[in-house]
N, CA, C and O atoms as a GROMACS GRO file, in nm:
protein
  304
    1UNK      N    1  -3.325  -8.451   4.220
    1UNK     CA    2  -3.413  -8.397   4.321
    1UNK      C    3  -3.344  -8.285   4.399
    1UNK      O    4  -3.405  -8.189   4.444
    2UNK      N    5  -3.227  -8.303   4.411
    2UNK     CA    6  -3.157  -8.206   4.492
    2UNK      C    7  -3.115  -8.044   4.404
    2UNK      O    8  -3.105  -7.934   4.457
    3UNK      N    9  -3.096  -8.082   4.245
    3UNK     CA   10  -3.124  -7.960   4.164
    3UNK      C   11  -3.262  -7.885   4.228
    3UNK      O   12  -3.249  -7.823   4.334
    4UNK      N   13  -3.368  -7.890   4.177
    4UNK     CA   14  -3.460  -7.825   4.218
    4UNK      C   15  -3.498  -7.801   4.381
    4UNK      O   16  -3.607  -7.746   4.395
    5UNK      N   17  -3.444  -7.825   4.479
    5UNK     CA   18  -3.428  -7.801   4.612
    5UNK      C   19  -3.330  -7.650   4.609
    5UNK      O   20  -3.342  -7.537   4.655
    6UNK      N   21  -3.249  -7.710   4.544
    6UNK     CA   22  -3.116  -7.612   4.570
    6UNK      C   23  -3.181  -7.490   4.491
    6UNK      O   24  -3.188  -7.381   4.546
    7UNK      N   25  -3.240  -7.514   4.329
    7UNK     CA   26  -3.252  -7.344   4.264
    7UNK      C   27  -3.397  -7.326   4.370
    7UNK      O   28  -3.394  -7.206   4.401
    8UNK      N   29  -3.494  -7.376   4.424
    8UNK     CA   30  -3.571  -7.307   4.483
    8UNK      C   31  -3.542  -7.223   4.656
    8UNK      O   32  -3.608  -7.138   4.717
    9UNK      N   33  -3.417  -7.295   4.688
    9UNK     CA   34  -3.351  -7.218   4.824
    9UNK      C   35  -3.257  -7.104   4.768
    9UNK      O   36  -3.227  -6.998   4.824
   10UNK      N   37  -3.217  -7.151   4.643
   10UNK     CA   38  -3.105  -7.017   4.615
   10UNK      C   39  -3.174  -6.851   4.630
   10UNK      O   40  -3.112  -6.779   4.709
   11UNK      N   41  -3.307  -6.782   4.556
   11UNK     CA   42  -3.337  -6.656   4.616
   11UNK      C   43  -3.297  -6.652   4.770
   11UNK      O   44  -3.197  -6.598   4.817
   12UNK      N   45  -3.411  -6.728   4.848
   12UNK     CA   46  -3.413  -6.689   4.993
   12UNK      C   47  -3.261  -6.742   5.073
   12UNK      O   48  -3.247  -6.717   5.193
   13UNK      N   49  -3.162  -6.809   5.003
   13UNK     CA   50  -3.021  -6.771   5.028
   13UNK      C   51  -2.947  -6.612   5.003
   13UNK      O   52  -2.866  -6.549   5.071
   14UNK      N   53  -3.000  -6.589   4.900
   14UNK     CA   54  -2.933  -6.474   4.862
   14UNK      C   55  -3.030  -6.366   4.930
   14UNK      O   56  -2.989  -6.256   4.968
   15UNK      N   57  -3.132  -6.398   4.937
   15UNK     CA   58  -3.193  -6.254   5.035
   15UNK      C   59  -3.096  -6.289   5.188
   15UNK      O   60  -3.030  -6.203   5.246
   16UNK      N   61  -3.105  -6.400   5.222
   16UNK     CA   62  -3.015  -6.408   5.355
   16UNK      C   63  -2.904  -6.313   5.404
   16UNK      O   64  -2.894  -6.240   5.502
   17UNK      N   65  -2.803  -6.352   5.272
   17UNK     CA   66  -2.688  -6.320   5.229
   17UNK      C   67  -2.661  -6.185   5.220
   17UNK      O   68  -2.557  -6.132   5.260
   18UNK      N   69  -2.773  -6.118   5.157
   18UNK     CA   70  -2.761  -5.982   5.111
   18UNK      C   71  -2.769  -5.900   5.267
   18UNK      O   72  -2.677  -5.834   5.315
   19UNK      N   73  -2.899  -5.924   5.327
   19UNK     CA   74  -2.904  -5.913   5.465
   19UNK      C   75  -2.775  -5.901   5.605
   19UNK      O   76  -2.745  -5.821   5.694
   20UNK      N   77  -2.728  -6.042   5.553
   20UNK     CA   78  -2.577  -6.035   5.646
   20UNK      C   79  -2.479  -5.938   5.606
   20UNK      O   80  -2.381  -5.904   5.673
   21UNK      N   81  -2.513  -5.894   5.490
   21UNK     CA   82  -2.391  -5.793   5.445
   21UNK      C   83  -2.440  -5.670   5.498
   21UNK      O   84  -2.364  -5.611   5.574
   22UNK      N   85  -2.575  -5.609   5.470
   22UNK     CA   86  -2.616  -5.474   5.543
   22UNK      C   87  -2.553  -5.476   5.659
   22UNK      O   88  -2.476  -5.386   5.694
   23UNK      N   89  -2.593  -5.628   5.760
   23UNK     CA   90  -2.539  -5.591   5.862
   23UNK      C   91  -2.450  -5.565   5.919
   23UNK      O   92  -2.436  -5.501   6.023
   24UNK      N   93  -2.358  -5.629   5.830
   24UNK     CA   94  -2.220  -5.631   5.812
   24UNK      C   95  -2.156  -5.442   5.821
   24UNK      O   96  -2.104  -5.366   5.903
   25UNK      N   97  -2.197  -5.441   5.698
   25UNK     CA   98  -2.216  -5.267   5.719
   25UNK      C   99  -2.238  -5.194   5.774
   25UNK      O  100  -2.165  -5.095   5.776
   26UNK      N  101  -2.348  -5.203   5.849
   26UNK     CA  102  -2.446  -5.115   5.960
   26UNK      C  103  -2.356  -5.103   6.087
   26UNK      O  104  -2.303  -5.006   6.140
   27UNK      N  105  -2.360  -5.247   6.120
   27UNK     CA  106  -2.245  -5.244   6.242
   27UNK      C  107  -2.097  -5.192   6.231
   27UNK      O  108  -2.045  -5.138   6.329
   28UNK      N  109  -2.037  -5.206   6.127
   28UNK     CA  110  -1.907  -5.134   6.136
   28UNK      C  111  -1.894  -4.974   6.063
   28UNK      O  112  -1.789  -4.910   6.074
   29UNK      N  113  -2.002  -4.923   5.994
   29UNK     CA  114  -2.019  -4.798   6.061
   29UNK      C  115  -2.102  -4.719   6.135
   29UNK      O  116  -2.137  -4.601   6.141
   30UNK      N  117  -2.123  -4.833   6.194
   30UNK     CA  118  -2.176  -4.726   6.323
   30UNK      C  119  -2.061  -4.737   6.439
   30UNK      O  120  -2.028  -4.644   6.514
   31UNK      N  121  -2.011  -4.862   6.439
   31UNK     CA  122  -1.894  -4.835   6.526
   31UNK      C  123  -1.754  -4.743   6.518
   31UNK      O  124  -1.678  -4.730   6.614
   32UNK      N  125  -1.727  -4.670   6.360
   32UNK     CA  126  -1.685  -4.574   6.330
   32UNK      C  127  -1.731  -4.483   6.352
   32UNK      O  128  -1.662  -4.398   6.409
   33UNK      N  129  -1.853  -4.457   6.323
   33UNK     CA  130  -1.924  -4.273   6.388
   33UNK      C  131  -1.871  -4.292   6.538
   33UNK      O  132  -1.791  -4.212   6.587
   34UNK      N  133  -1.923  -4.402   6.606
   34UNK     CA  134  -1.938  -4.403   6.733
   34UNK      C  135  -1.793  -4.347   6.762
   34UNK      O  136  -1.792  -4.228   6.794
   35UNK      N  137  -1.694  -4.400   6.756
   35UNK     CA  138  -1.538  -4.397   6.828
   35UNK      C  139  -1.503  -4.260   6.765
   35UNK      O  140  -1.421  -4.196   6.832
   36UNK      N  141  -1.558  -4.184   6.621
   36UNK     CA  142  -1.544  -4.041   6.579
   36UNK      C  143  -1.588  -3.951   6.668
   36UNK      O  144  -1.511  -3.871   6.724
   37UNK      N  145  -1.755  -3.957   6.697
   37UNK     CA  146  -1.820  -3.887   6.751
   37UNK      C  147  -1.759  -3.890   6.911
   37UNK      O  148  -1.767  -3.780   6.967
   38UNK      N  149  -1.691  -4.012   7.003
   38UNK     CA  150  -1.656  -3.999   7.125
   38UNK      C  151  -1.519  -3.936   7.138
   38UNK      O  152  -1.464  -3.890   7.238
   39UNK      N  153  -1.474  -3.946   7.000
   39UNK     CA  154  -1.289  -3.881   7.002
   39UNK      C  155  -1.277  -3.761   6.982
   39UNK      O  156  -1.190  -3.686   7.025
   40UNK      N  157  -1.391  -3.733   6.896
   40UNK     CA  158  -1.404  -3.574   6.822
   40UNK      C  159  -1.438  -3.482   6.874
   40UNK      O  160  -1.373  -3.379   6.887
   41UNK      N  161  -1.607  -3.515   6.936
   41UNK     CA  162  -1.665  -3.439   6.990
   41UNK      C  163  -1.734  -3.501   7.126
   41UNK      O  164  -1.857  -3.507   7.128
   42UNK      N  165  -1.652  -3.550   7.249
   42UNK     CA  166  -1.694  -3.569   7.320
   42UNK      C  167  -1.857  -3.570   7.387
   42UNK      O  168  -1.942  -3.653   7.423
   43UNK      N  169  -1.839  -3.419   7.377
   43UNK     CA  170  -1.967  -3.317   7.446
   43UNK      C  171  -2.100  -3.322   7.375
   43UNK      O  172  -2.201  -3.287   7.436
   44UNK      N  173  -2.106  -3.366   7.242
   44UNK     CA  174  -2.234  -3.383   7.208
   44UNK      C  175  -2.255  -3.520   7.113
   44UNK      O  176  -2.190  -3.550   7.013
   45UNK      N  177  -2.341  -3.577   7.163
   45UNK     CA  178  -2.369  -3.710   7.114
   45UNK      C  179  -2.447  -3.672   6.998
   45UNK      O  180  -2.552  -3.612   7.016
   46UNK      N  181  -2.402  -3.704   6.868
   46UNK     CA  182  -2.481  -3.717   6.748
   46UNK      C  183  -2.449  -3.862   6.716
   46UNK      O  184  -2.551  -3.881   6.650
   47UNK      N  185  -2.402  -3.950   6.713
   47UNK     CA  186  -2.399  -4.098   6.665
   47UNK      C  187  -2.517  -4.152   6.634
   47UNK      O  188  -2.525  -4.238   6.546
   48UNK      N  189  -2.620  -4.109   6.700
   48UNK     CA  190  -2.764  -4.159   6.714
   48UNK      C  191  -2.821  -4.136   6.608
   48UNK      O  192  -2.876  -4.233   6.556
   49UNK      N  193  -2.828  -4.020   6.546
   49UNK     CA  194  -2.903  -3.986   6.442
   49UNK      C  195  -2.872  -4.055   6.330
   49UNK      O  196  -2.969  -4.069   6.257
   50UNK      N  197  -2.753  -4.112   6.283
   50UNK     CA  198  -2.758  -4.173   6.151
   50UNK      C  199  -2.829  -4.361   6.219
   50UNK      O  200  -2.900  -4.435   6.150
   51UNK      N  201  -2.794  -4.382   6.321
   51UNK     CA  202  -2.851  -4.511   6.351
   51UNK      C  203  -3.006  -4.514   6.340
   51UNK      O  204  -3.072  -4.609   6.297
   52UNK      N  205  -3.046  -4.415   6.378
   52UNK     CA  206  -3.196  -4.367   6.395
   52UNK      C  207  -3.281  -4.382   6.274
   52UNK      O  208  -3.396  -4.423   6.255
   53UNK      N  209  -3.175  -4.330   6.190
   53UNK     CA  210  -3.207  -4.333   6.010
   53UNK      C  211  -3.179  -4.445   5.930
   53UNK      O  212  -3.247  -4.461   5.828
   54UNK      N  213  -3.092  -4.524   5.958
   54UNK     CA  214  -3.081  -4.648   5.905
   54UNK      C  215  -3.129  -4.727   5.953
   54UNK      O  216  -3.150  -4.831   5.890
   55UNK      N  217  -3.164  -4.713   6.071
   55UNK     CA  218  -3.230  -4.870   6.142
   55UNK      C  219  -3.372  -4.877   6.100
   55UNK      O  220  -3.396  -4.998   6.113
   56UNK      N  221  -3.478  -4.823   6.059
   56UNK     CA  222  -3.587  -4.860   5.963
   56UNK      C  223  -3.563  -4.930   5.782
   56UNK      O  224  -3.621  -5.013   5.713
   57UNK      N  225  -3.445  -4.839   5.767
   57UNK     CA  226  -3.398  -4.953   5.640
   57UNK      C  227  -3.344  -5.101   5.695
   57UNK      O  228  -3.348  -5.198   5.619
   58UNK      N  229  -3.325  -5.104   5.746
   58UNK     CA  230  -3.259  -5.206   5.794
   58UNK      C  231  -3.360  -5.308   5.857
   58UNK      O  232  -3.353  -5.431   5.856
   59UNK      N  233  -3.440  -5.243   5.902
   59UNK     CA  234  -3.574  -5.320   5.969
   59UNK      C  235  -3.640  -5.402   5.856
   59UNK      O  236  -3.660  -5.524   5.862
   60UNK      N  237  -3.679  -5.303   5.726
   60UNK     CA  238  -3.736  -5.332   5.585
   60UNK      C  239  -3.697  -5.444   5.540
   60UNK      O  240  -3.757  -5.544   5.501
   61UNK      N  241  -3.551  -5.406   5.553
   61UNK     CA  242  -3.426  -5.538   5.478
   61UNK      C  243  -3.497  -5.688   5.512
   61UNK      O  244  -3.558  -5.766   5.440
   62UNK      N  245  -3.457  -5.692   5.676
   62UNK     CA  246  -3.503  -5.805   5.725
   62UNK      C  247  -3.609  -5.859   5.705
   62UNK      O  248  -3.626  -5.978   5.679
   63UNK      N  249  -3.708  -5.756   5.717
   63UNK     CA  250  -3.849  -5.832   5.674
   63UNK      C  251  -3.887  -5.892   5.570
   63UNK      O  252  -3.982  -5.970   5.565
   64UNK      N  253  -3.787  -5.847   5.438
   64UNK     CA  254  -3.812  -5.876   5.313
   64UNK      C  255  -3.682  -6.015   5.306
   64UNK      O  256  -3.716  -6.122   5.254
   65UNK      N  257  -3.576  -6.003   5.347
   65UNK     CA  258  -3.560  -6.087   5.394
   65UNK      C  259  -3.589  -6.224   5.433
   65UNK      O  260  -3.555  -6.325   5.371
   66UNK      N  261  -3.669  -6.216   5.566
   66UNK     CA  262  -3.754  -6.312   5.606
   66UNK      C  263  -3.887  -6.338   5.515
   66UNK      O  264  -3.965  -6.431   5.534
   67UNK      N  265  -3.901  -6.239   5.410
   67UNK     CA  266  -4.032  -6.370   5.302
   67UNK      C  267  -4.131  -6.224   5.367
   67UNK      O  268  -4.185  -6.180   5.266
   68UNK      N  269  -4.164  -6.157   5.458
   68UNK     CA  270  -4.288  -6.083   5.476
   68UNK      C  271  -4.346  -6.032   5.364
   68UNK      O  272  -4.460  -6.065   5.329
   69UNK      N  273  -4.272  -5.949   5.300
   69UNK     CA  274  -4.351  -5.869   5.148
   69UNK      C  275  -4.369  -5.984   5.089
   69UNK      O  276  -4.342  -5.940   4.977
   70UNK      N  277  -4.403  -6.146   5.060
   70UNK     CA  278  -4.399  -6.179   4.949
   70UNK      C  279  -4.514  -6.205   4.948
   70UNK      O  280  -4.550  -6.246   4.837
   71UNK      N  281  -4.619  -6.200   5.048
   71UNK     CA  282  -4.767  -6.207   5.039
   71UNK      C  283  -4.829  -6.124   4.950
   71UNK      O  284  -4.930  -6.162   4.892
   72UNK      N  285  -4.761  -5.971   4.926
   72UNK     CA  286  -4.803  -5.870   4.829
   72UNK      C  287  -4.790  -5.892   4.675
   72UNK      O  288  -4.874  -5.842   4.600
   73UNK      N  289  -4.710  -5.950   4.638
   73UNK     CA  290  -4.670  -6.036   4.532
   73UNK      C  291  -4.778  -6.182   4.494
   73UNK      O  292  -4.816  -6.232   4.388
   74UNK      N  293  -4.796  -6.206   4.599
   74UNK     CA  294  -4.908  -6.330   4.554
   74UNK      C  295  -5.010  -6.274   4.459
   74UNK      O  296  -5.032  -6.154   4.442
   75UNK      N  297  -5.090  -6.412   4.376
   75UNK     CA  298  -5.232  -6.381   4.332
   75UNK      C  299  -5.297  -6.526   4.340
   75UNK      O  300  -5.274  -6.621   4.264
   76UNK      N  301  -5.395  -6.524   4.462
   76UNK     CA  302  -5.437  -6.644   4.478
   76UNK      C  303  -5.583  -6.682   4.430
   76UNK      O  304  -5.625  -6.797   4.444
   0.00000   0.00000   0.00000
């Protein structure tokens, strides 16, 4: 009983998983632009713009993630 528990949690583990790693990513470079952009170029804030641009992928991630797209996938 616990076989088939486990292969039916394993996708939405690994969407989890995959998820924690973007973020994983996301956050440590953006905290590199950030400390570039404040060391480099004081005077003009660009850090924003790549956050600006990734944070809708990143939004996507999660949602798919959390199961949202899988209603599109159904056929009931």
């Amino acid at each position: 009983m616990h076989d088939g528990s486990r292969r039916a949690a394993s996708p939405a583990a690994a969407r989890v998983r995959s998820l924690k790693l973007h973020l994983l990513a996301y956050f440590a470079v953006m905290a590199v632009l950030v400390a570039i952009n404040l060391l480099a170029t004081p005077g003009g804030i660009w850090f924003v713009w790549p956050m600006v641009g990734w944070g809708p992928v990143l939004a996507i991630h999660t949602a798919w993630a959390m199961g949202l797209f899988d209603i599109l996938g159904r056929k009931d």
